[in-house]
N, CA, C and O atoms as CSV, one atom per row, in Angstrom:
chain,resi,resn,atom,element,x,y,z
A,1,UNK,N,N,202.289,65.412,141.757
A,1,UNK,CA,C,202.889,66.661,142.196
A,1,UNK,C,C,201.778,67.621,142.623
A,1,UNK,O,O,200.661,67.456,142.135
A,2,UNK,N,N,202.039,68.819,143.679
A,2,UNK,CA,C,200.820,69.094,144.461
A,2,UNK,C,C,200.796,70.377,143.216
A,2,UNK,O,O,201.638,70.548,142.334
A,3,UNK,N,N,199.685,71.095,143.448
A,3,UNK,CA,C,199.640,71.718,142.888
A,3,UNK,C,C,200.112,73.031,143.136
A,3,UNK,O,O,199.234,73.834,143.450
A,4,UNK,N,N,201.500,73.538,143.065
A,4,UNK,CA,C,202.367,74.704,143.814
A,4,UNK,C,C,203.072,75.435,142.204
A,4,UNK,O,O,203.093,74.768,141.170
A,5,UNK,N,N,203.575,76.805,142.275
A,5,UNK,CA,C,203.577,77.360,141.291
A,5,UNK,C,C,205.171,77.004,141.664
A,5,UNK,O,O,205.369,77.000,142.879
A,6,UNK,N,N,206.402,76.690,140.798
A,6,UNK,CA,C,207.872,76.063,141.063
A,6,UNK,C,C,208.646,77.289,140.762
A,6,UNK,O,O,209.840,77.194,140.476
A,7,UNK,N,N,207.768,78.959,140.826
A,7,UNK,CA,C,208.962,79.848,140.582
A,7,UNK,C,C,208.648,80.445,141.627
A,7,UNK,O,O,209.609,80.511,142.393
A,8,UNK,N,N,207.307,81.131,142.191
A,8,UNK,CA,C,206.513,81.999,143.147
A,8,UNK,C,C,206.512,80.955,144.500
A,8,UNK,O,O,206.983,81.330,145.574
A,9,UNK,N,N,206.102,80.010,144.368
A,9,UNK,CA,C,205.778,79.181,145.456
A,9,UNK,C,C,204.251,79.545,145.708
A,9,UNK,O,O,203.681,79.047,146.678
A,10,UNK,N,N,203.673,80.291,144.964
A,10,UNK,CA,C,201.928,80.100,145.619
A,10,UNK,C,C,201.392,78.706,145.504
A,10,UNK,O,O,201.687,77.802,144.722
A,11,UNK,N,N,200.487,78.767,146.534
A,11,UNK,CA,C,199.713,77.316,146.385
A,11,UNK,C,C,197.966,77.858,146.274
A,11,UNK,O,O,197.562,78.933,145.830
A,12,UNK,N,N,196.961,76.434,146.973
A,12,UNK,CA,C,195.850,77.137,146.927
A,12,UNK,C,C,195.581,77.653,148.220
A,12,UNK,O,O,196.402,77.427,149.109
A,13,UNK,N,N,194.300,78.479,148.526
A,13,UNK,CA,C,194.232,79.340,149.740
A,13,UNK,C,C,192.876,78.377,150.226
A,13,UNK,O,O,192.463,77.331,149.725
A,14,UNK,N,N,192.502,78.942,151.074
A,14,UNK,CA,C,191.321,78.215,151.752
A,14,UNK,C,C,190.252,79.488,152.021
A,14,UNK,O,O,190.693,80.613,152.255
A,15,UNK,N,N,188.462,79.142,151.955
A,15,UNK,CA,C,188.306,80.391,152.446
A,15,UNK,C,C,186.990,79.683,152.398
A,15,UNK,O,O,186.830,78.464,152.466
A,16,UNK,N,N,185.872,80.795,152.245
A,16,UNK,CA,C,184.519,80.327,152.496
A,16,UNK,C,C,183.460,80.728,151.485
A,16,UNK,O,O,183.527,81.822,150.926
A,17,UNK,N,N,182.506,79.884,151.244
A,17,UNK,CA,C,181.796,79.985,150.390
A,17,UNK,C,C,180.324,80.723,151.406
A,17,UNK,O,O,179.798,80.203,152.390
A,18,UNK,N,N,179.932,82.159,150.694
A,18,UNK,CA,C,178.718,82.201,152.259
A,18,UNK,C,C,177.847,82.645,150.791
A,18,UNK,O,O,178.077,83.112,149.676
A,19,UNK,N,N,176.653,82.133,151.663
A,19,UNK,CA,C,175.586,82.094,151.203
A,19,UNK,C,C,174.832,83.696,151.322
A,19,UNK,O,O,175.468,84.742,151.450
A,20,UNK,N,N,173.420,83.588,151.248
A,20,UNK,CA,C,172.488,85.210,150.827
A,20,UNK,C,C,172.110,85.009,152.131
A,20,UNK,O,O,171.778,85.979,152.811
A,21,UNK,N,N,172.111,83.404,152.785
A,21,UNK,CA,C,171.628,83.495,154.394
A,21,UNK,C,C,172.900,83.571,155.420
A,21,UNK,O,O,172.835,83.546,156.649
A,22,UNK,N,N,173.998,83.663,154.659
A,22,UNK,CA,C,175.074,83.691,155.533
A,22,UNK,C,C,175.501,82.474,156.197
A,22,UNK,O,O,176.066,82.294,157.276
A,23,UNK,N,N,175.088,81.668,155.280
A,23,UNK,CA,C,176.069,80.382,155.945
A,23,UNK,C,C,176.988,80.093,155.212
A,23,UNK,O,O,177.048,80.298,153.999
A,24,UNK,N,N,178.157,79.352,156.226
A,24,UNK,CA,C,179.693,79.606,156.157
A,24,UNK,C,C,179.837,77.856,155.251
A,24,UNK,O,O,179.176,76.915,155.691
A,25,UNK,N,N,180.441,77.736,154.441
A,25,UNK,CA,C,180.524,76.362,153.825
A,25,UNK,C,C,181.808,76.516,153.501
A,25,UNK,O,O,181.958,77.558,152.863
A,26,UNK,N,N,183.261,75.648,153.744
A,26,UNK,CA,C,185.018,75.402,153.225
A,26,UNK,C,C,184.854,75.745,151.891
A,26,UNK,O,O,183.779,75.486,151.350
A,27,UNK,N,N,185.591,76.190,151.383
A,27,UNK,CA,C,186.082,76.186,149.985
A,27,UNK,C,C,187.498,76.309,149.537
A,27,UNK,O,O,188.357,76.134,150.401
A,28,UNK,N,N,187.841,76.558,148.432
A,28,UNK,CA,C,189.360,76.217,148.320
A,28,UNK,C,C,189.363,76.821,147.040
A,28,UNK,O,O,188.635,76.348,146.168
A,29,UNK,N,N,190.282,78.072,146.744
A,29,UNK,CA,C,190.981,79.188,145.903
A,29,UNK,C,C,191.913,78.264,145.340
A,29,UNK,O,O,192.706,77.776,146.144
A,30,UNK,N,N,192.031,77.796,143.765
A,30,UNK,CA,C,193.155,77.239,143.303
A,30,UNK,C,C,193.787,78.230,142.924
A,30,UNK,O,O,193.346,79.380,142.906
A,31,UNK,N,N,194.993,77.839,142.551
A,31,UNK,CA,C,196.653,78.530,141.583
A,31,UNK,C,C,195.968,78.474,140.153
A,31,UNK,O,O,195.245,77.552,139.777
A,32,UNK,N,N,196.238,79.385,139.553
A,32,UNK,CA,C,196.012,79.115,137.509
A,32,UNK,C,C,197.208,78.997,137.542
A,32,UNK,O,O,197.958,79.942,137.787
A,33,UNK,N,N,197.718,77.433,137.222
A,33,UNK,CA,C,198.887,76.733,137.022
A,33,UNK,C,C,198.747,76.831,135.282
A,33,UNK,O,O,197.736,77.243,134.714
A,34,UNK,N,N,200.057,76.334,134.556
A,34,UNK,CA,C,200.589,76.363,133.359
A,34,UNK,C,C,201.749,75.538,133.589
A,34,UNK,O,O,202.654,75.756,134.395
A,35,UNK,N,N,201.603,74.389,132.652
A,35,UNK,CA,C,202.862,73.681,132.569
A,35,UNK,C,C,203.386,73.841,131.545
A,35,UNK,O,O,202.983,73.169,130.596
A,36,UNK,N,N,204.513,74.816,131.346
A,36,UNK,CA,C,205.017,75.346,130.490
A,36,UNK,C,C,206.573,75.106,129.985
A,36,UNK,O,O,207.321,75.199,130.958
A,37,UNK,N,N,207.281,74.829,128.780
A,37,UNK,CA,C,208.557,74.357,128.530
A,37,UNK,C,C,209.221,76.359,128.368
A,37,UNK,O,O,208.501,77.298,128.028
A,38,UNK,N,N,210.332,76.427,128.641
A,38,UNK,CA,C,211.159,77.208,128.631
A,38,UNK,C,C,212.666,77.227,127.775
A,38,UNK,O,O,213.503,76.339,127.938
A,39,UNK,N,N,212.811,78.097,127.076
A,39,UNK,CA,C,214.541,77.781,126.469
A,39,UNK,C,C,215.635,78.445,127.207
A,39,UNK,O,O,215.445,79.640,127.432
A,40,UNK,N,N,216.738,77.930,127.630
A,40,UNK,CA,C,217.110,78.506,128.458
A,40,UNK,C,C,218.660,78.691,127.327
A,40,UNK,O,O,219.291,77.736,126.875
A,41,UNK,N,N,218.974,80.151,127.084
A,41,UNK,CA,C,220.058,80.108,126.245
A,41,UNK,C,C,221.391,79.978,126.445
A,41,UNK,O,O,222.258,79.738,125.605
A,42,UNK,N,N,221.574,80.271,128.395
A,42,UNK,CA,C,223.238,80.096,128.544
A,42,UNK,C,C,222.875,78.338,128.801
A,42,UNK,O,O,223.961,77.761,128.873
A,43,UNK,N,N,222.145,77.711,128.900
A,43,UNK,CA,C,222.447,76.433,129.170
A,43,UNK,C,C,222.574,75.289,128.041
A,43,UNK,O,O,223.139,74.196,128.073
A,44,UNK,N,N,221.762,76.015,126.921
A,44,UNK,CA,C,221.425,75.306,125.857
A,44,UNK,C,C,220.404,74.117,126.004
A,44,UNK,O,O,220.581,73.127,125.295
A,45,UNK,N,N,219.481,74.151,126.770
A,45,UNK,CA,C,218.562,73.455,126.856
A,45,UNK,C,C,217.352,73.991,127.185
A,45,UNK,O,O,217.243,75.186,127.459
A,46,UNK,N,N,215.963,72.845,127.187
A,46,UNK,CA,C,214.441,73.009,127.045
A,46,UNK,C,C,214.352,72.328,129.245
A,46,UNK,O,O,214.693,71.349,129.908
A,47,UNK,N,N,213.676,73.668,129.450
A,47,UNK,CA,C,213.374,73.243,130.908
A,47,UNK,C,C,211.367,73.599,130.976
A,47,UNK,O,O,210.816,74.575,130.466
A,48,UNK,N,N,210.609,72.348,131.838
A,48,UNK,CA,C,209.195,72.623,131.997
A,48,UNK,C,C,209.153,72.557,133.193
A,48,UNK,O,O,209.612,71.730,133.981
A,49,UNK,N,N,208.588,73.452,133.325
A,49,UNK,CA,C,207.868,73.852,135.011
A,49,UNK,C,C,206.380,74.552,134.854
A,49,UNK,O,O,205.819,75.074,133.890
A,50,UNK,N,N,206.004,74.343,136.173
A,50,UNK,CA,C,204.672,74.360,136.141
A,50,UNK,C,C,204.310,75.466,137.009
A,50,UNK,O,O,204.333,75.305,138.229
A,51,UNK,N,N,203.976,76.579,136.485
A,51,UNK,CA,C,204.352,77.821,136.664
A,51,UNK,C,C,203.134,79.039,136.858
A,51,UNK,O,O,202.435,78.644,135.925
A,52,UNK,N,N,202.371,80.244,137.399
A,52,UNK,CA,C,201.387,80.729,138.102
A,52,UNK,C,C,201.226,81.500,136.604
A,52,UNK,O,O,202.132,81.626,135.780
A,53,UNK,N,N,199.846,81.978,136.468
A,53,UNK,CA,C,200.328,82.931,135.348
A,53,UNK,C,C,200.447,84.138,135.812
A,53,UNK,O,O,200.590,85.014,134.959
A,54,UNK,N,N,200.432,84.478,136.991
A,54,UNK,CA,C,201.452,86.051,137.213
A,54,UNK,C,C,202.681,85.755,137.179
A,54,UNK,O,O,203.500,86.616,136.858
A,55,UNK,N,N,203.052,84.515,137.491
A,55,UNK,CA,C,204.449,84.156,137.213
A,55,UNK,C,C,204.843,83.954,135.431
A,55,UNK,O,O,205.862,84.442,134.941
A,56,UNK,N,N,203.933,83.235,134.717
A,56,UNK,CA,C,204.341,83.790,133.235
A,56,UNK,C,C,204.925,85.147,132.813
A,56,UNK,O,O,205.905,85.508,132.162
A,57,UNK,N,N,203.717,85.862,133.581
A,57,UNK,CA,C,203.841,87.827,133.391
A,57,UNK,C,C,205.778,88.271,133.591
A,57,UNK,O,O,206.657,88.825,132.932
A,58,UNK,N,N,205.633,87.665,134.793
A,58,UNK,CA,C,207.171,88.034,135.306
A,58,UNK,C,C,208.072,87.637,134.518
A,58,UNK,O,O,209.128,88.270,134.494
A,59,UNK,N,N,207.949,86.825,133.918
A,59,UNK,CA,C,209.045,85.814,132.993
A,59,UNK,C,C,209.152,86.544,131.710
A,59,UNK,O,O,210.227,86.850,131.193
A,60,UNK,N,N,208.195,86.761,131.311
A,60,UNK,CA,C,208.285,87.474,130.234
A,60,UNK,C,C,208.536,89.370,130.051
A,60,UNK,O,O,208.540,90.122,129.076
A,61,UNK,N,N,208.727,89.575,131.572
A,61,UNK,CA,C,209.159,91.022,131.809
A,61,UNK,C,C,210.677,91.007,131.891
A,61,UNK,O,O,211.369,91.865,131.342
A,62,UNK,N,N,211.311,89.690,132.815
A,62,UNK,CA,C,212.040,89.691,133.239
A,62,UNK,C,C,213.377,89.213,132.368
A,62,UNK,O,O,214.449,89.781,132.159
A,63,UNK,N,N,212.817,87.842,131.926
A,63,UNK,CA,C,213.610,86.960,131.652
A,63,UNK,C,C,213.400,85.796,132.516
A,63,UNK,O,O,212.986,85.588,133.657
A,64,UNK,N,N,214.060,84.798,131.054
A,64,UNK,CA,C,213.397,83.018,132.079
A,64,UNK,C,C,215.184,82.953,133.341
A,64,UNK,O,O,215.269,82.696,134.542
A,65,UNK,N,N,216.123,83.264,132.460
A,65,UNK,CA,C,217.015,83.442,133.393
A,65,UNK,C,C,217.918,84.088,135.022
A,65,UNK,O,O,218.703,83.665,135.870
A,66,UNK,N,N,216.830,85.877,134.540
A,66,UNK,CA,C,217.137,86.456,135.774
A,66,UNK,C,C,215.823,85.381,136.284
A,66,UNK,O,O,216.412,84.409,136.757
A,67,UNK,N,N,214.399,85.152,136.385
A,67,UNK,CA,C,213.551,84.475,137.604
A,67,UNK,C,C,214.234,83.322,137.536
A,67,UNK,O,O,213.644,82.720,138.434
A,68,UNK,N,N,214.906,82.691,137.205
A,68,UNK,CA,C,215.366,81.400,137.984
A,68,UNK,C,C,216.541,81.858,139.168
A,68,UNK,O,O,216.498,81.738,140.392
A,69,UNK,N,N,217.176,82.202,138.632
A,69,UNK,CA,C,218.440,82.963,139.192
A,69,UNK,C,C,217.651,83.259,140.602
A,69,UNK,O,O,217.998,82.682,141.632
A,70,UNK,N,N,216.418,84.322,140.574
A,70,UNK,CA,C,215.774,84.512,142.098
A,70,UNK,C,C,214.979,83.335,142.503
A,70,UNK,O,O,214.429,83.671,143.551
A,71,UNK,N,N,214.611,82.030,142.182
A,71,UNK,CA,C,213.770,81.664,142.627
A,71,UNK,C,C,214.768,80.414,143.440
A,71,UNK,O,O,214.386,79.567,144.247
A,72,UNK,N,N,216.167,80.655,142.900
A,72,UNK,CA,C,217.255,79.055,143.264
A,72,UNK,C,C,217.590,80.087,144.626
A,72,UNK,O,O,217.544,79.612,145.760
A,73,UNK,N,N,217.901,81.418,144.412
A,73,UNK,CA,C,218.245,82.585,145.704
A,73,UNK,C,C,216.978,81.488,146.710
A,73,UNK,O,O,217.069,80.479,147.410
A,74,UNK,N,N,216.004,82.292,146.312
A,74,UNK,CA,C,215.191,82.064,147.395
A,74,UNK,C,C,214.388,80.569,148.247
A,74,UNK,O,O,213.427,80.527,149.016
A,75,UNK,N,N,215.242,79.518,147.720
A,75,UNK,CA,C,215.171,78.145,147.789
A,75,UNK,C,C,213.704,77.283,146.888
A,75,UNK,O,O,213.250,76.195,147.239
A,76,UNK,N,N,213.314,77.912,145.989
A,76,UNK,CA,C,212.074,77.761,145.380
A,76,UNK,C,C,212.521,76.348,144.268
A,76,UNK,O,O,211.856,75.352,143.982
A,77,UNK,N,N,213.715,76.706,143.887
A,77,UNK,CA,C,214.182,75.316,142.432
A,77,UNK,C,C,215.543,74.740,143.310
A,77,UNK,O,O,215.965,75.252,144.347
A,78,UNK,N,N,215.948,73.891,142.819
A,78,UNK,CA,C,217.196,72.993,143.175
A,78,UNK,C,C,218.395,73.377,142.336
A,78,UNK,O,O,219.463,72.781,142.477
């Protein structure tokens, strides 16, 4: 599985590594992923997703229920 956050949808970014002489070398910005289990209480079950940790932040402001609720809105879960 690639490495994509399954509530936010961030992935990694691309960018450049420059040097003190200014040379340009690829590099690649990962996600701080968390594969994390969830309780979900109207369903009565344990759900894991693998999740951003600004997306933890949200979850735990929000609720695991209202962010699913937006992330199925916004075609992010099934």
């Amino acid at each position: 599985m690639s490495r994509v956050c399954q509530i936010t949808g961030k992935r990694a970014m691309v960018g450049n590594n420059v040097s003190h002489a200014m040379n340009k070398t690829k590099r690649k910005f990962s996600v701080n992923l968390v594969k994390k289990r969830f309780y979900i209480v109207e369903e009565d079950r344990w759900v894991t997703l693998k999740v951003s940790t600004s997306a933890l932040k949200t979850i735990n402001k929000k609720g695991i229920a209202a962010v699913l609720k937006e992330a199925k809105a916004n075609g992010l879960l099934k």
